[in-house]
N, C-alpha and C positions, 0 to 999 in steps of 0.2 A: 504494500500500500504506500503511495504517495503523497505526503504531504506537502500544498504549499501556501503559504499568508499571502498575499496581495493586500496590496492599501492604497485608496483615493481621499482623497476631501472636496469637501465643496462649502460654498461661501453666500451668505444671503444678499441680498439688494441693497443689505446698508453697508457691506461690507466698501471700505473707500475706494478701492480700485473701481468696484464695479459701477459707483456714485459714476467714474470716470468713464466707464462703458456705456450706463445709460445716458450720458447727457453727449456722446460722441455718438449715440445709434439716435436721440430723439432730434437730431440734428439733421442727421441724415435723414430719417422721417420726414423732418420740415422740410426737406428742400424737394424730395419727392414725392410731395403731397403735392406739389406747386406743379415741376417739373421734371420726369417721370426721367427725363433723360440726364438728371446731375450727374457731375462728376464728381464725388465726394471721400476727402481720406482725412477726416476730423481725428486728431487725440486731443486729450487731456491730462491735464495734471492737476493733482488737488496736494495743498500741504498750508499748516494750520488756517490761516480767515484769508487764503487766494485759491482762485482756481485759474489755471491756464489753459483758453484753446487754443491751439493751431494745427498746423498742416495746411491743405490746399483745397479747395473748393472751386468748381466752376459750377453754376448754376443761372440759370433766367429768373428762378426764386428770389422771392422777395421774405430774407426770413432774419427775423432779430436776435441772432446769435446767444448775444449775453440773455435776455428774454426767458428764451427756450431752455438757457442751464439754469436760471434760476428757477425756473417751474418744475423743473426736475428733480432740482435738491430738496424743493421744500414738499412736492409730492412722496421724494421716497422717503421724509418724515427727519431730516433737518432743518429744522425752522423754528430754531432758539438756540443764544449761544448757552444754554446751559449743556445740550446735549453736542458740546463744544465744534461744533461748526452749524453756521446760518444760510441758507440758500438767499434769505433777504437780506441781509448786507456784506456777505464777504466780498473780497475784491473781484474783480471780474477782466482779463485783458485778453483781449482777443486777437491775437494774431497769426491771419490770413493771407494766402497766398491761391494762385491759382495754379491746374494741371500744366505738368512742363509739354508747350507742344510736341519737341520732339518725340513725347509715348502718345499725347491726344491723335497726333495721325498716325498711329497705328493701332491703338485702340478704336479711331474711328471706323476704320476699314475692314474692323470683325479681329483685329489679331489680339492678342494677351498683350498687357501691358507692361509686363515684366516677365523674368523667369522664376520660376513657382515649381514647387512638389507640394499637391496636397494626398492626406488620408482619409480615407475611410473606412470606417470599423463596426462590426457588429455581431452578436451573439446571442445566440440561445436561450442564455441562463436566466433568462429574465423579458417579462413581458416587453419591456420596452427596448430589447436587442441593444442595450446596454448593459456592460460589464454588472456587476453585481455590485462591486465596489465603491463606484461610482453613481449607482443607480438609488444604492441604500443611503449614499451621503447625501444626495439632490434631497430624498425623501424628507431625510433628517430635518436639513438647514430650510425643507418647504412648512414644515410642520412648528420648527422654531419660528420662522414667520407669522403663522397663523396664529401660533400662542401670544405670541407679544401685541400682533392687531387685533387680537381679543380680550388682552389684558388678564389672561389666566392664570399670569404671571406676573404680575404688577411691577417685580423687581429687576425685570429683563430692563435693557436700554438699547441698543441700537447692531453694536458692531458684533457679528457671531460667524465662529467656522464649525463644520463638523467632519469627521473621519471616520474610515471606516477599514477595519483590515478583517478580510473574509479567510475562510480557513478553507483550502479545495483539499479533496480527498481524489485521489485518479482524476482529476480535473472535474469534478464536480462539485457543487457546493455543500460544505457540512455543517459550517455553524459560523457566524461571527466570534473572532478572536478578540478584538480589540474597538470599544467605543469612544472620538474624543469630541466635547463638545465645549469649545470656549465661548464663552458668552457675556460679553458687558451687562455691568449689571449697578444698580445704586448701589453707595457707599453702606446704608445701614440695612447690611442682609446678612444670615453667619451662611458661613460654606456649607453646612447640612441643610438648609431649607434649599440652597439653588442646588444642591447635590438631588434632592429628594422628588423637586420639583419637574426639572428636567426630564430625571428618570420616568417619573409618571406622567408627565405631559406629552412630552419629546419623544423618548426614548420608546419605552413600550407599546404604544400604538402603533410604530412603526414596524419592530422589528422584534414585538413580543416570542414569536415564533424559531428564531434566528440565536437567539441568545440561549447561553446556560449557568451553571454554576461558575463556571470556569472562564465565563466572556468576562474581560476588565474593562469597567465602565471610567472614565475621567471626565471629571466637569471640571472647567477650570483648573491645568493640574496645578499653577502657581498662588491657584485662591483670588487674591486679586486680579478682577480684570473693569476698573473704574475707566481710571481714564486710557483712552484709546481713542481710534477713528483718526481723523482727518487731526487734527490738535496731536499726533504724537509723532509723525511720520510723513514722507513722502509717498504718492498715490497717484497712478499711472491709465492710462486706458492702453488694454493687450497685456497684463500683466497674468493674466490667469487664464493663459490657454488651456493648461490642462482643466483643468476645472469646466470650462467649454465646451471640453472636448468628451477626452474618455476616458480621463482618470489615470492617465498613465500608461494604460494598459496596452489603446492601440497609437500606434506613432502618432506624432504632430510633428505638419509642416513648422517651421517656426516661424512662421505668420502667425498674426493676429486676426479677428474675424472684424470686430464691432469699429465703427464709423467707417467703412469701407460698403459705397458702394458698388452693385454685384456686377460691372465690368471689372471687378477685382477678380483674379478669380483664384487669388489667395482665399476667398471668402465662398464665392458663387461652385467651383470646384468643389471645393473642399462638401458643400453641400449637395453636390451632385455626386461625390463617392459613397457620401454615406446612405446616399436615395438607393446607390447598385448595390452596396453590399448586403442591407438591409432587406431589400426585397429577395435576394439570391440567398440567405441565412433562413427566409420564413419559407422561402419552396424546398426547404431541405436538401438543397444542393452541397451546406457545407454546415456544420455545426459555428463556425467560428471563422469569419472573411478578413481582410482587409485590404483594400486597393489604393493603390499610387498611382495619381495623375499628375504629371508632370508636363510644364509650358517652357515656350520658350518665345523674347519678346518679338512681337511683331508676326505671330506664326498663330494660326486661327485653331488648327489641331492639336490636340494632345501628342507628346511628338515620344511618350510611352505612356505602357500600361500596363503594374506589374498587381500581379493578385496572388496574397498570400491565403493559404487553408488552414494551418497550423493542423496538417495533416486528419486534415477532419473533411477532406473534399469525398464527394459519394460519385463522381464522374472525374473524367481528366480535366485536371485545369483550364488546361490551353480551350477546351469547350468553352468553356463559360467566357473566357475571354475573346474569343472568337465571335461570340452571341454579342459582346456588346462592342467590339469594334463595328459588327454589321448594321448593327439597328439603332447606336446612339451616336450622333455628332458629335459630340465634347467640345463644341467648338465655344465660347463665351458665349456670343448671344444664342445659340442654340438653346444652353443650356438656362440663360436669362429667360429667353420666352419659353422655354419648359416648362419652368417652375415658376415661372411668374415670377419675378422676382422687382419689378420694376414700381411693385408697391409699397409704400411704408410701413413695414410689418417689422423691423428690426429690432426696436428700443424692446419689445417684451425678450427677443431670444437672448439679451444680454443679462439676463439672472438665470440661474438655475440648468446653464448649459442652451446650448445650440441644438443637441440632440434630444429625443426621446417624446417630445411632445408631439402629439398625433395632430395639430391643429395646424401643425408647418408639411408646405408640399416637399420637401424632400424627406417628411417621414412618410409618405402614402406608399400602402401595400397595392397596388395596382398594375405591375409586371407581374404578381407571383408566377400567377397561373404559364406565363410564357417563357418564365427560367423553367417552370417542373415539365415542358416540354423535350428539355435536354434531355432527361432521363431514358427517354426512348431512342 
């Protein structure tokens, strides 16, 4: 028998980086709510009462920058400096620039704007063809959410991660090894109420099933966790790919997804891997995918395409890859008007991962039936 631990974490909406993600995806919202055709590569940076935007923007939109970040902070529930950063008065500087022509004409004419390798990954082990790992921490850090905007937990505050190390047996799942759950919290709470708390709020709804005597649960292993957020540290937009992504488990490009509109296709790729492996994982073609698409700039096709099984394919590889060199473009806009992509649907995929939510078209099961044709 084989044993192995794996470990992901994941990180909630107030966490600061991701402050930085959504106010760099409601951005790009704004501008393709206007004009469907921006060109948009928004970051951010937040550190204690400034936030900075820049990067490059071309757009016909008409959108007020600073505006848009401040309805953002103070929607994802900063807006008093007690809970040490204000979406209504920190500083605000905005600097912008526009697409360098030399990629704009070649992105105009259908080709990739840069050179890029994206992943796609998906598996079995779990309803949502997400790692376990990863799937149990999204869970976690959605539920810590729901507690604190219900107040079930009076003494929560804002800034929370959660982790999760899964214990596989012959590559199967056997139990949760290891819980961490760090969680900001008011100054007058003792460490066994947020211990107790957690555990029954958090914790065990989620993964009652999953746990045993022998799972080590940690809340806060330092005890204190008062002050944090934006007031202790610098805070990035793209800082938490994995978390994004898949936990570790399946590769990441080292691109970032969020303020990147989907002529990226660091961003638009990347979600067109996880549409093929996803649908090729649920027609039982392979227990466990992951596919590499690689550009290169100025060049419209995917110029490879390598698909891993981790030896769990029930046909020859080279099939499956054969299936979709025939039947899918990969070209950028191909893969834009595929999935639609041209809409402003971004600021929600930058909490709680990119993947796994059935409401986004490159999670739609709607090839199965034409991968489980291979089998014949």
């Amino acid at each position: 028998m084989t044993k192995q631990f794996i470990t992901s974490e994941s990180v909630t909406e107030w966490h600061p980086d991701k402050i930085c993600d959504q106010i760099s995806d409601a951005i790009l919202d704004a501008c393709l709510e206007q004009d469907p055709f921006s060109r948009v590569a928004c970051e951010c940076l937040i550190t204690t009462n400034k936030l900075v935007i820049a990067w490059e923007i071309t757009t016909k939109a008409q959108v007020d920058y600073e505006k848009i970040a401040r309805q953002t902070i103070v929607e994802i529930g900063y807006d008093d400096p007690k809970k040490f950063f204000d979406g209504n008065t920190c500083d605000v500087d905005v600097l912008l620039g526009t697409q360098s022509p030399d990629i704009a004409m070649w992105v105009d004419t259908g080709g990739a704007g840069d050179q890029w390798m994206m992943f796609g990954y998906a598996s079995n082990e779990t309803d949502s063809f997400l790692p376990a790992t990863i799937h149990y921490a999204h869970e976690l850090a959605k539920q810590l959410s729901q507690v604190r905007k219900s107040w079930v937990l009076p003494f929560l505050l804002a800034d929370w991660k959660t982790q999760v190390t899964v214990e596989y047996e012959n590559n199967k799942i056997s139990r949760i090894e290891t819980i961490v759950v760090s969680s900001q919290h008011i100054k007058d709470v003792s460490q066994k109420e947020i211990f107790d708390g957690v555990k029954k709020e958090v914790i065990l709804p989620i993964v009652w099933d999953l746990i045993d005597g022998n799972t080590k649960i940690y809340v806060n292993p330092t005890w204190s966790f008062y002050v944090w957020g934006p007031a202790w540290d610098s805070w990035l937009t793209g800082r938490k790919i994995i978390v994004d992504s898949y936990g570790g488990i399946g590769r990441h490009g080292w691109w970032a997804f969020s303020g990147k509109d989907p002529t990226k296709v660091d961003r638009s790729a990347a979600y067109m891997a996880r549409y093929l492996v996803k649908n090729i994982v649920a027609s039982g073609l392979c227990d466990k995918c992951e596919i590499q698409l690689s550009y290169a700039i100025g060049i419209a096709q995917s110029v490879s395409i390598f698909l891993e099984d981790f030896n769990t394919a029930k046909i020859e590889k080279n099939k499956i890859v054969d299936f979709i060199v025939n039947n899918f473009d990969l070209s950028p806009k191909w893969i834009i008007d595929y999935l639609d992509l041209r809409k402003p649907i971004y600021k929600q995929t930058a909490s709680y991962g990119h993947f796994g939510n059935e409401n986004y078209s490159w999670e739609k099961l709607d090839k199965v039936e034409e991968f489980k044709r291979l089998f014949i």
